[in-house]
C-alpha positions as CSV (number, residue, x, y, z in Angstrom):
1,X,-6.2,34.4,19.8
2,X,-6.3,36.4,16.8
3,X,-3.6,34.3,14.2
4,X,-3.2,34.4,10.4
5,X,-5.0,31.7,8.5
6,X,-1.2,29.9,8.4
7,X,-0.7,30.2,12.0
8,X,-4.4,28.5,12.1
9,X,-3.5,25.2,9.9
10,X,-0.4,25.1,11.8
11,X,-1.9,24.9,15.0
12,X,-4.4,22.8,13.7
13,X,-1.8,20.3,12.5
14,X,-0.2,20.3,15.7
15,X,-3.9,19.9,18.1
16,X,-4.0,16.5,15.4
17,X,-0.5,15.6,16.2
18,X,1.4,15.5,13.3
19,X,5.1,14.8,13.6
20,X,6.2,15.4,10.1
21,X,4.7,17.3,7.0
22,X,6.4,16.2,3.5
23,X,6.5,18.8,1.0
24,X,8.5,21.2,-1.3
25,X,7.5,25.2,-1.3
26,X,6.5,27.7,-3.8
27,X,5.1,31.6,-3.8
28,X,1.1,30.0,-3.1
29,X,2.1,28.3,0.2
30,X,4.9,31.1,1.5
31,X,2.7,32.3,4.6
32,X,2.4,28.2,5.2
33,X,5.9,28.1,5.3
34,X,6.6,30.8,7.1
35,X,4.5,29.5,10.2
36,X,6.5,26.1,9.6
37,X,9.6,27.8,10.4
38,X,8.3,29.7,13.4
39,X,7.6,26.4,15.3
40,X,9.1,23.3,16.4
41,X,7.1,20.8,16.9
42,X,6.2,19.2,13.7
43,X,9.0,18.6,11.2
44,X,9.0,19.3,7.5
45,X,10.4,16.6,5.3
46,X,12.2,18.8,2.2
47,X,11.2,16.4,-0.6
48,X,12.9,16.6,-4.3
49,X,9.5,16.5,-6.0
50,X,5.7,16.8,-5.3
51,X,4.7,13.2,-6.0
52,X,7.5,12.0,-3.7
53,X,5.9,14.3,-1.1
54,X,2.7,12.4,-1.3
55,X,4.2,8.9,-1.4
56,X,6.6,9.7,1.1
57,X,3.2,11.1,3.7
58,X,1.3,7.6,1.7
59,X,4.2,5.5,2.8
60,X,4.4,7.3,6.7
61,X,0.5,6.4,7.0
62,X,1.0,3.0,5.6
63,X,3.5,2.0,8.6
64,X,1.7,3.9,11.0
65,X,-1.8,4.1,10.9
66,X,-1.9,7.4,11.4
67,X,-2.8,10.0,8.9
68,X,0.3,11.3,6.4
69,X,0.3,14.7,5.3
70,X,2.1,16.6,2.7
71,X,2.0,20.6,1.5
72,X,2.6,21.6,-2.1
73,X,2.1,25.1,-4.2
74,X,-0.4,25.6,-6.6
75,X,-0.5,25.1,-10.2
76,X,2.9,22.5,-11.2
77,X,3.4,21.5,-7.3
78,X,-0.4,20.2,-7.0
79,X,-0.5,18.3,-10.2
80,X,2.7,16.9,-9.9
81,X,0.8,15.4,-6.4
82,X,-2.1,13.6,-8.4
83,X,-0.1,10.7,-8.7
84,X,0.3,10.7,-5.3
85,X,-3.1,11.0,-4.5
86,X,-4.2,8.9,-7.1
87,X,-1.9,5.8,-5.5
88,X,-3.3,6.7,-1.7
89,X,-6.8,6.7,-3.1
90,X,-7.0,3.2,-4.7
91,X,-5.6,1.4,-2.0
92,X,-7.6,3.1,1.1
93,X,-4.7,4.8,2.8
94,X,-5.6,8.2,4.9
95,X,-3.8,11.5,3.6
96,X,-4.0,14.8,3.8
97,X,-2.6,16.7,1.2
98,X,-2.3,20.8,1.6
99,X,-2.1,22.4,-1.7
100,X,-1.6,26.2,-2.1
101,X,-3.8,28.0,-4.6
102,X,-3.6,31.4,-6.3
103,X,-5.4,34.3,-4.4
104,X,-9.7,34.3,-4.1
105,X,-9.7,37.6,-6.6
106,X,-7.4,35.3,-9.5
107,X,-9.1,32.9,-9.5
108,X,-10.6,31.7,-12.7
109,X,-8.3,34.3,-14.3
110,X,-5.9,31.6,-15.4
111,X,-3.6,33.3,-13.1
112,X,0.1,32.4,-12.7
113,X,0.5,28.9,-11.6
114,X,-3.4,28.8,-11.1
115,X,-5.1,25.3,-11.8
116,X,-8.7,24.0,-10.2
117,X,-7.1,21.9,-8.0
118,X,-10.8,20.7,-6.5
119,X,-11.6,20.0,-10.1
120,X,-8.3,17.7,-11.2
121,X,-7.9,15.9,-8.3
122,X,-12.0,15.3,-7.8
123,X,-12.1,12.1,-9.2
124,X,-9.0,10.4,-6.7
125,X,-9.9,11.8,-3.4
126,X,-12.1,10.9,-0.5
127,X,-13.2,14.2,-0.6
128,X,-11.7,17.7,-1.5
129,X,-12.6,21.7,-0.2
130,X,-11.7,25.2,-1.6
131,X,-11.2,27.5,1.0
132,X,-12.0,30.6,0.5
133,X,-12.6,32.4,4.0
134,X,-9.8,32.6,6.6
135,X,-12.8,31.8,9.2
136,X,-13.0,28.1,7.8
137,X,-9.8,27.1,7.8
138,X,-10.4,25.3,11.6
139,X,-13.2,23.6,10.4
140,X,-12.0,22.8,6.9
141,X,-9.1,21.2,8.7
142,X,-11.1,18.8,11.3
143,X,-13.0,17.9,8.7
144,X,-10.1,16.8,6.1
145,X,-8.6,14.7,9.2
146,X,-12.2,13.2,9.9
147,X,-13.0,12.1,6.5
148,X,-9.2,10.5,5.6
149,X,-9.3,8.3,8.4
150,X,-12.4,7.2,9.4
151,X,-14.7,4.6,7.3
152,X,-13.2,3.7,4.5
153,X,-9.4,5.8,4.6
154,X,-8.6,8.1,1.5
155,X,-6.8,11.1,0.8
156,X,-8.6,14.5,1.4
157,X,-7.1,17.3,-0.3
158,X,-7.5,21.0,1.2
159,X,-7.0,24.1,-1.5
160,X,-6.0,27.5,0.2
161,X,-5.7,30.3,-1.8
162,X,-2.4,32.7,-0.5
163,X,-4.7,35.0,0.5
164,X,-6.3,33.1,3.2
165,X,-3.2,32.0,4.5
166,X,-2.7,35.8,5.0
167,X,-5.7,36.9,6.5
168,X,-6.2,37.0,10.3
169,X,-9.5,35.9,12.4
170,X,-9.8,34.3,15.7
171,X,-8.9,30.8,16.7
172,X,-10.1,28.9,19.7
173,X,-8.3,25.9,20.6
174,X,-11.0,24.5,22.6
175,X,-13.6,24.8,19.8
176,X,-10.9,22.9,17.4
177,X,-10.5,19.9,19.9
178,X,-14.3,19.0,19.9
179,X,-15.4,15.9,18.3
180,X,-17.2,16.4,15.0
181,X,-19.9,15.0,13.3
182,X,-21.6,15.2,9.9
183,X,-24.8,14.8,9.1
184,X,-23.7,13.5,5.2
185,X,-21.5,11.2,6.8
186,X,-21.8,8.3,9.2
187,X,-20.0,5.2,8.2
188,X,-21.4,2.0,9.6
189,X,-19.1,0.5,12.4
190,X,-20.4,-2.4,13.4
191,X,-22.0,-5.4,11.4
192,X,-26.0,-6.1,11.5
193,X,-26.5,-8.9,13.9
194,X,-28.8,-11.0,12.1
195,X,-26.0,-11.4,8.9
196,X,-23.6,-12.1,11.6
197,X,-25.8,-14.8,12.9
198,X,-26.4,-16.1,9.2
199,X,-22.6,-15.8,8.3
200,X,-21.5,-18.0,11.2
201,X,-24.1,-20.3,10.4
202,X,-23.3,-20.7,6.6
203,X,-19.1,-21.1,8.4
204,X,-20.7,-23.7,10.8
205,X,-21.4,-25.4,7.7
206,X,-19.4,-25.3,5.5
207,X,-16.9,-28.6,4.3
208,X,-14.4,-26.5,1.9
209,X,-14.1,-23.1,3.7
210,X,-11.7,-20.2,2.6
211,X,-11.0,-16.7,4.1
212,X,-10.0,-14.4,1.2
213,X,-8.6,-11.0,3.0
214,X,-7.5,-7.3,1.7
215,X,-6.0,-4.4,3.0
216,X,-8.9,-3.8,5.4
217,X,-7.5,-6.5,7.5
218,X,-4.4,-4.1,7.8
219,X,-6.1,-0.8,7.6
220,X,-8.3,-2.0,10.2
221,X,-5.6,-3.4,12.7
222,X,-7.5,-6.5,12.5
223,X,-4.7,-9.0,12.2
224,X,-5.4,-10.3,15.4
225,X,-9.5,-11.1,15.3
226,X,-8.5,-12.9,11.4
227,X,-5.8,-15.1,13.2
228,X,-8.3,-15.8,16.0
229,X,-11.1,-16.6,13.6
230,X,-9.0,-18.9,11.1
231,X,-8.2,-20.8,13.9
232,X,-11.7,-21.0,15.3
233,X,-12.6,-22.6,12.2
234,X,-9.6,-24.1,11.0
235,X,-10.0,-22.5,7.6
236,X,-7.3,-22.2,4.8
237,X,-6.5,-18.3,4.2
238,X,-5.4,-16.0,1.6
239,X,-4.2,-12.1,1.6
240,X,-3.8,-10.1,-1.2
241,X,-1.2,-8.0,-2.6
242,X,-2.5,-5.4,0.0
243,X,-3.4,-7.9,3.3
244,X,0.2,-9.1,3.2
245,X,1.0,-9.5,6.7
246,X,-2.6,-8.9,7.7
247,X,-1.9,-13.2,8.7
248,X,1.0,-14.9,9.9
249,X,2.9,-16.1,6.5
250,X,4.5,-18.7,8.9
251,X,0.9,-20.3,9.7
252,X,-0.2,-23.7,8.4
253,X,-3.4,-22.6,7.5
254,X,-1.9,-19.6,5.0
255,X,-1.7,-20.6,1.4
256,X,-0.2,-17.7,0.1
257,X,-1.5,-14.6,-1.7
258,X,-3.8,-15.2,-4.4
259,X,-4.6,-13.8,-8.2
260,X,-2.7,-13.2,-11.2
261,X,1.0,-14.4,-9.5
262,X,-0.7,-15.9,-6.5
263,X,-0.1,-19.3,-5.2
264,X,-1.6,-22.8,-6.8
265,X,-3.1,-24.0,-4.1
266,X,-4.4,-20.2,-3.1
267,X,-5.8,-20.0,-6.2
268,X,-7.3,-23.4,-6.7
269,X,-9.2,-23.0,-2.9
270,X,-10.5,-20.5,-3.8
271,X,-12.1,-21.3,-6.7
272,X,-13.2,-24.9,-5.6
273,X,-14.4,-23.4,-1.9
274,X,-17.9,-24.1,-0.9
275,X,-18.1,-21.0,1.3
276,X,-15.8,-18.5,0.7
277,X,-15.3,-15.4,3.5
278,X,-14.0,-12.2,1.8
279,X,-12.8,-9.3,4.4
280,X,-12.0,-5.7,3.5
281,X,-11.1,-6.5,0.0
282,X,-13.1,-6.1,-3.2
283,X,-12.5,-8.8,-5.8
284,X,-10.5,-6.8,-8.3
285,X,-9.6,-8.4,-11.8
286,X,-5.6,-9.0,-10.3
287,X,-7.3,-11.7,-7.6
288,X,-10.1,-13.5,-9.3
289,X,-9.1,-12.6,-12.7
290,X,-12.1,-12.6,-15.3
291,X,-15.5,-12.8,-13.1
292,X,-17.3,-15.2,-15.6
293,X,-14.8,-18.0,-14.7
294,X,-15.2,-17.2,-11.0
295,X,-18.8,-19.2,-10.8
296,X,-20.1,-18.0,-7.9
297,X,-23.1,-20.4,-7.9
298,X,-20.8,-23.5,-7.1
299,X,-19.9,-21.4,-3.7
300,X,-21.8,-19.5,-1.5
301,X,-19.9,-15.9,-0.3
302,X,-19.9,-13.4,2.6
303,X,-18.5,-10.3,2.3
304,X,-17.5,-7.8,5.2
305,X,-16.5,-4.5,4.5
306,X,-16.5,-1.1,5.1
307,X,-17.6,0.6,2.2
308,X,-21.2,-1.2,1.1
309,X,-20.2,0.3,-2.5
310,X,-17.6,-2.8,-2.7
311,X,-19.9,-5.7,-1.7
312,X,-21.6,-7.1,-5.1
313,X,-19.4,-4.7,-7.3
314,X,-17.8,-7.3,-9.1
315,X,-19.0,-10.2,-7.9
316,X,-22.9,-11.0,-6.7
317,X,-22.3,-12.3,-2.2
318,X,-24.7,-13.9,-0.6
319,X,-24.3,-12.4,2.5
320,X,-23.1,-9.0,2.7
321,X,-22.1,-7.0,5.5
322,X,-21.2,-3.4,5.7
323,X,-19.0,-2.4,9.1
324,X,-15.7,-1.7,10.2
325,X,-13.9,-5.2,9.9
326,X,-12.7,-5.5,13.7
327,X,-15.7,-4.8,14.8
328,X,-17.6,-7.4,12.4
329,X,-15.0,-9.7,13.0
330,X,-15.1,-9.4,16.6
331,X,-19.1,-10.1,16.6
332,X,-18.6,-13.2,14.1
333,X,-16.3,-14.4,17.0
334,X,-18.4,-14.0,19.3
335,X,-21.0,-15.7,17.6
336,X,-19.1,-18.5,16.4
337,X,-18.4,-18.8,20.2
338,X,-21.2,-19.0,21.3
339,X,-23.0,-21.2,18.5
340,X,-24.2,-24.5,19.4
341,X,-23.2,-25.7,16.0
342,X,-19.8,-27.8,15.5
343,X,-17.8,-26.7,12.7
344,X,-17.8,-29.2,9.8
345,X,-15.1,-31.8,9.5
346,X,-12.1,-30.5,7.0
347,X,-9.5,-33.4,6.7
348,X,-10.5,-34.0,3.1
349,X,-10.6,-30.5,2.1
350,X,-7.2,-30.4,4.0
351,X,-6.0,-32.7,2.2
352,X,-7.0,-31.8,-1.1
353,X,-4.9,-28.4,-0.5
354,X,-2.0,-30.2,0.6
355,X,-2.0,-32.1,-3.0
356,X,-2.2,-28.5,-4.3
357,X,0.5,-27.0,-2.0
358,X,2.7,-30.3,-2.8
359,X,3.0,-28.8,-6.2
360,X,5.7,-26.1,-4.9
361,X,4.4,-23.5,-7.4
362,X,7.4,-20.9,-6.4
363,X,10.2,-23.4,-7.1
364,X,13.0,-22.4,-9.5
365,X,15.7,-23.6,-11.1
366,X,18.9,-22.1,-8.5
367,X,22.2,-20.9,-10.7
368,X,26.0,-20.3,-9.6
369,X,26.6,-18.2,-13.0
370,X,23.6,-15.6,-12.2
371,X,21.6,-13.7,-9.8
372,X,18.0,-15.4,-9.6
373,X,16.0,-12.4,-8.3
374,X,14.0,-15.0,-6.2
375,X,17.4,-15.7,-4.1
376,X,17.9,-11.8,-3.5
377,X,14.6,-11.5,-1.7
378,X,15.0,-15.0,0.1
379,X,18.3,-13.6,1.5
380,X,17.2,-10.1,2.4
381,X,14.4,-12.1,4.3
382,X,17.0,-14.3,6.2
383,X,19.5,-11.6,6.9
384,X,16.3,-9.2,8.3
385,X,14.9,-12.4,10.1
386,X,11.7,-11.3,8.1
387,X,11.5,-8.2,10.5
388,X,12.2,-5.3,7.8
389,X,9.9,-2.6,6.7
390,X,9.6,-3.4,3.0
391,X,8.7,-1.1,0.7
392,X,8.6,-1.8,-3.3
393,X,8.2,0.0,-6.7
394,X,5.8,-2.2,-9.5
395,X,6.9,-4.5,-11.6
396,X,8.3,-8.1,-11.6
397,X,10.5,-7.1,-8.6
398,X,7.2,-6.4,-6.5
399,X,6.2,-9.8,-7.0
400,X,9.4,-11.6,-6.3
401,X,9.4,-9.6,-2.8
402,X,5.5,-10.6,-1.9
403,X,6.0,-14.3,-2.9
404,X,9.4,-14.4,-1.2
405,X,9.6,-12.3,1.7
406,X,7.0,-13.7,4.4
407,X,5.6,-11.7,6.5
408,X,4.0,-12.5,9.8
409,X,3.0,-9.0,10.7
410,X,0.8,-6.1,9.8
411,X,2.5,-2.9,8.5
412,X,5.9,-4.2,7.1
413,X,4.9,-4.0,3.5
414,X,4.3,-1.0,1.1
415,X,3.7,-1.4,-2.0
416,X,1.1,0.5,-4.7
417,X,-1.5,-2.4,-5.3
418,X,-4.6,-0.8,-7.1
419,X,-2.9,1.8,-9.2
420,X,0.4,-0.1,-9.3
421,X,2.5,3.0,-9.4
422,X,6.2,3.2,-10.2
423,X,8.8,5.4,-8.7
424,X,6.9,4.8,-4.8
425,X,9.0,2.6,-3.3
426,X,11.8,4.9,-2.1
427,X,9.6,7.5,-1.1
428,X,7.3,5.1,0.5
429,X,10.6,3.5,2.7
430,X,11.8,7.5,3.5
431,X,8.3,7.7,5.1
432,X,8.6,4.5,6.9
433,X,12.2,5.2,8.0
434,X,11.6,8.6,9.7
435,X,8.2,6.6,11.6
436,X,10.6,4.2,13.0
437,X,13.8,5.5,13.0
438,X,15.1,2.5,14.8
439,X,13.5,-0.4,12.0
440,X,15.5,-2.0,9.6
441,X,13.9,-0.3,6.0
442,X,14.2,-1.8,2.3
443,X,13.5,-0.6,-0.8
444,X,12.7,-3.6,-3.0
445,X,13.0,-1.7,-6.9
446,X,14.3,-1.7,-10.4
447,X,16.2,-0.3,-12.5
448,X,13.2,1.0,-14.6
449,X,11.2,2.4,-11.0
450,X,13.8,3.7,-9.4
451,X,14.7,6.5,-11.9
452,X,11.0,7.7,-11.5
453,X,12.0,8.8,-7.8
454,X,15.6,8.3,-7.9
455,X,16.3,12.4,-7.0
456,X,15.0,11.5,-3.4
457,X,18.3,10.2,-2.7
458,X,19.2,14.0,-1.6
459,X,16.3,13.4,0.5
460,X,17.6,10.8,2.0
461,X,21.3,12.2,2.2
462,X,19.7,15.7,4.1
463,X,17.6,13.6,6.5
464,X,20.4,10.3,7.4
465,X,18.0,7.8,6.5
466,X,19.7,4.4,6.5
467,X,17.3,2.9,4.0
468,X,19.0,-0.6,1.8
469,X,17.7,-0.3,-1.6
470,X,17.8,-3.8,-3.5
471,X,18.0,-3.2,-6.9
472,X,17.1,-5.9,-9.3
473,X,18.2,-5.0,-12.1
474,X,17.8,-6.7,-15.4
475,X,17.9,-4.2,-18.0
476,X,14.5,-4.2,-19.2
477,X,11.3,-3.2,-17.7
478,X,10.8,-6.5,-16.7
479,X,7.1,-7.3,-16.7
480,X,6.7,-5.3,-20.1
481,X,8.9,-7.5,-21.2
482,X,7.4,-10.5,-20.1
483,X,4.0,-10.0,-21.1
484,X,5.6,-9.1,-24.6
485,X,7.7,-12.4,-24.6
486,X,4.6,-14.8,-23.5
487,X,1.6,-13.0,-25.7
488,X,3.2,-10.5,-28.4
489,X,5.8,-12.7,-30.5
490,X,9.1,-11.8,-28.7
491,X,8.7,-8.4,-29.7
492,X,10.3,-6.3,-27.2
493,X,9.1,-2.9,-28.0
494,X,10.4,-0.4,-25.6
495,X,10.8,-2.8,-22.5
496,X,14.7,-2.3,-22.6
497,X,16.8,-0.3,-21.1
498,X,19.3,0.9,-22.4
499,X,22.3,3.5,-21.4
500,X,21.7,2.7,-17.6
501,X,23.9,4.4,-14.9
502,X,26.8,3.5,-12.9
503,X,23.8,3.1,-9.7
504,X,26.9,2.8,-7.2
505,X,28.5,5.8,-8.5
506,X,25.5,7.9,-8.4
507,X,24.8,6.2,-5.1
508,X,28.2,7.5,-4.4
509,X,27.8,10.8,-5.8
510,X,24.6,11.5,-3.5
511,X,27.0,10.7,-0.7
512,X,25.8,7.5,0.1
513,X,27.1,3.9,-0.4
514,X,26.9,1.9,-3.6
515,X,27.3,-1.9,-4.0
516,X,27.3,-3.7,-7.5
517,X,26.6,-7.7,-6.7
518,X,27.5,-9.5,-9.9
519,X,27.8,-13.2,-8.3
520,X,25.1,-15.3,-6.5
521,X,28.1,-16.3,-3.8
522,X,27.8,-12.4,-3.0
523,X,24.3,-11.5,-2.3
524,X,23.8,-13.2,1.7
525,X,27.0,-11.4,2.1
526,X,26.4,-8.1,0.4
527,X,23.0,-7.9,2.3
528,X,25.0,-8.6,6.0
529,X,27.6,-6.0,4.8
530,X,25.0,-3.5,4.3
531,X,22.5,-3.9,7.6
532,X,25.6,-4.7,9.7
533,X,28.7,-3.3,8.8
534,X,27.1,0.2,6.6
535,X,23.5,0.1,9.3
536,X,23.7,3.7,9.8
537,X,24.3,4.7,6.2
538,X,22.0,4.6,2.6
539,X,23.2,1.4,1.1
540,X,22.7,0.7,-2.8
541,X,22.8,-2.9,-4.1
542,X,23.0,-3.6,-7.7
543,X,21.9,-6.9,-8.4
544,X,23.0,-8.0,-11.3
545,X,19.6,-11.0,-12.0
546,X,18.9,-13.3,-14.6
547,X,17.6,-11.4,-17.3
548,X,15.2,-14.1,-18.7
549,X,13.6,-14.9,-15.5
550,X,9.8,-14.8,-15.4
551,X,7.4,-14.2,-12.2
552,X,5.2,-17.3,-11.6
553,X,2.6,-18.6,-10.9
554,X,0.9,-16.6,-13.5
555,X,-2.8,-16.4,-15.1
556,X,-2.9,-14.6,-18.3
557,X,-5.5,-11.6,-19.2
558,X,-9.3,-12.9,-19.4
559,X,-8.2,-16.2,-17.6
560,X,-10.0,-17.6,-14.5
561,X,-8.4,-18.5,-11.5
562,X,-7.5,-22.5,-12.1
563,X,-5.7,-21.1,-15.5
564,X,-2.5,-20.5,-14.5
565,X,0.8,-21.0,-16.2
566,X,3.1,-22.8,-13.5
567,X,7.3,-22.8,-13.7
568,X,8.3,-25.8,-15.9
569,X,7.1,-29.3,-14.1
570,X,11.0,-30.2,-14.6
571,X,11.7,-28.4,-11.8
């Protein structure tokens, strides 16, 4: 077949099965668009802005596993994507973002609308390509799906000047569906056997174990083999921000999540573990806080993970082992199995965490007069039966939501953990929503995140998506303020907000439904009235919370992990 270079990336996107591309037009991508509207298979998601494009392609990937993709114009439309790109590239999740460029003869000739797209967005993708030949469009393509999804996930951005997208070559189908391989790249899958065998020995014995995982649990669909292996071992566990869901919340053995707002006795087993197992995560400064109070000479520490760049980045392991994490975690099973080795006895480590977990470090002080944001999320979990797709923006609220809404599977929360970007969370849950059109979808937000995005809901309105957006709403952007009201003297310099909107009216004005909740009687009810009586309908809920109310536990900067500040002890 001889086809345009649009009809190619169409057909390309199609031979890859993609069911929806999120994205908002312009003259660079107007041969893309064209081929769009001459098929029918995949479905383009008219977005309000280019970053929601991204998050909303992020937040489809996140739920799925599959790989999200979104289409922008050159110049305005790909750097209003950065963010985007930027958010998908800290926390691992596989993208691939389409940007139109100026034709080959302009540029360089600061055309209009022209920007190096390959140069700006460089530093936050997996990987990124110019193409400048119609001919390598095919290849281009595979390649971009290749690289965002296998090894360690990340957006891959593909630039395509206008005039490519115009001119014609031949395609072959056949050629397209081959596997690939590159010679630059070939990520390790699984684990090298003789640091399995040392890993399950060092577990064997071990008398204060502690599995610390990330997001690769979850990128990695490796919920299962972590469940398997806790219980092999009986060994407490943690998941980050990112792993939420990664282990059954519900479990005995789960302490929580762990770091700056993580749980006491999370935190504490961590710190005070003789052999701690880390999986797909990467000891960031939000989990173990500053590295010279995490002593990792009174612990010994494996670490399994993808990318070998992670292992001993920020703190020295003592064994480290580079795979994929279901495949490393299904050897250490098999090894653990098979060992001749009992596993140490825990009852005293046992019951040194249930000393720490007796503490109830997410107790506060309930109120009839106003809205604790801790009861909206407890609710929202009740009413959903802690089934809901929950998506949040950044912020206090995104805290409440991961201490309070538990989550016993894999792929039910989205939420921008390494570069903790506002405005995601409704185009995250828009992404969500049209992956599983049938699932009960939340929007956890603010009134300070929401606004960032808050034009999507014409997105939503165009496309029926039945999304419930819990707004808790304080006035002020809440951990700004906080942070100023613990370390800068009560100074509260631009933290509040001022001259908010009527939310249900605008809700209203979008053509969707608005709900202001004022009393703490209201909110189970409000919630029922919402994924009940309005399930088929956008449904807005103003909470009205306690303005004063802080998120903890909470370590402050440049603390270690056993430095928290805890709720008062009145409580």
């Amino acid at each position: 077949m001889t086809l345009t270079g649009a009809e190619i990336l169409i057909r390309c996107l199609q031979i890859e099965k993609a069911e929806y591309v999120f994205g908002y037009p312009g003259g660079a991508v107007l041969y893309l668009y064209d081929a769009l509207f001459q098929q029918d298979s995949i479905r383009h998601v008219l977005v309000r802005h280019e970053q929601a494009a991204v998050h909303a392609a992020d937040g489809y990937a996140r739920s799925t596993g599959k790989t999200g993709i979104a289409l922008v114009t050159s110049g305005p439309g790909a750097t209003n994507a950065v963010t985007g790109i930027a958010t998908a590239y800290y926390d691992s999740i596989p993208i691939v973002v389409i940007s139109g460029q100026v034709a080959t003869a302009f540029i360089g000739q600061d055309a209009f609308q022209e920007v190096d797209t390959v140069g700006v967005t460089r530093p936050c993708t997996k990987h990124n390509f110019l193409v400048r030949d119609v001919r390598d469009i095919a290849l281009t393509l595979k390649k971009a799906f290749y690289l965002a999804r296998s090894g360690r996930p990340g957006p891959v951005v593909v630039d395509i000047p206008k005039d490519v997208s115009a001119a014609r070559c031949k395609f072959d189908e056949k050629e397209y569906a081959k596997e690939i391989s590159m010679r630059s790249y070939n990520p390790v899958i699984r684990g090298h056997q003789g640091q399995i065998k040392k890993a399950a020995q060092m577990l064997f014995e071990a008398r204060r174990p502690m599995i610390y995982a990330g997001g690769g649990i979850v990128l990695s669909d490796s919920a299962q083999e972590l469940t398997r292996l806790a219980r092999l071992l009986g060994a407490p566990v943690t998941t980050t921000l990112m792993g939420l869901g990664g282990f059954p919340a519900s479990d005995q053995l789960y302490l929580g999540m762990p770091g700056m707002h993580g749980t006491f006795e999370a935190n504490m087993a961590m710190h005070h573990s003789d052999v701690l197992l880390a999986i797909g995560t990467r000891f960031d400064d939000r989990v173990v806080g500053n590295v010279e109070h995490f002593d990792p000479e009174q612990r010994k520490i494996i670490h399994i993970d993808i990318d070998p760049a992670s292992i001993s980045k920020r703190v020295k392991v003592d064994i480290p082992i580079v795979g994929n994490v279901k495949d490393v975690l299904d050897q250490l099973i098999r090894q653990i199995e098979s060992g001749s080795f009992p596993v140490q006895d825990t009852a005293e480590w046992w019951a040194q965490i249930e000393e720490w977990r007796a503490r109830q470090c997410l107790a506060y002080k309930p109120s009839s007069e106003t809205i604790k944001p801790q009861l909206v999320i407890q609710k929202l979990w009740e009413v959903t039966e802690g089934k809901a797709l929950i998506s949040t923006d950044v912020g206090q609220h995104q805290m409440w939501a991961a201490q309070y809404y538990r989550f016993d599977q894999p792929r039910r929360w989205f939420s921008s953990g390494g570069l903790g970007t506002m405005g995601v969370g409704l185009p995250y849950a828009m992404g969500a929503q049209l992956a599983h059109p049938d699932a009960q979808v939340a929007c956890v937000s603010s009134e300070g995140s929401i606004q960032m995005n808050i034009q999507e809901l014409s997105t939503c309105r165009q496309f029926r998506l039945p999304i419930k957006i819990c707004l808790l709403n304080n006035r002020y952007l809440g951990m700004v303020r906080q942070w100023q009201q613990m370390f800068h003297g009560q100074r509260y310099s631009g933290s509040y907000m001022d001259s908010l909107p009527d939310f249900v009216k605008l809700a209203e004005s979008y053509g969707h439904i608005g709900i202001r909740v004022d009393d703490p009687a209201d909110v189970e009810g409000a919630l029922r009235e919402a994924f009940t009586t309005h399930k088929n309908e956008l449904v807005f809920l103003d909470f009205q919370i306690d303005r004063s109310e802080n998120v903890y536990p909470m370590i402050p900067g440049g603390k270690g992990l056993t430095e928290m500040i805890l709720p008062s002890e009145e409580l």
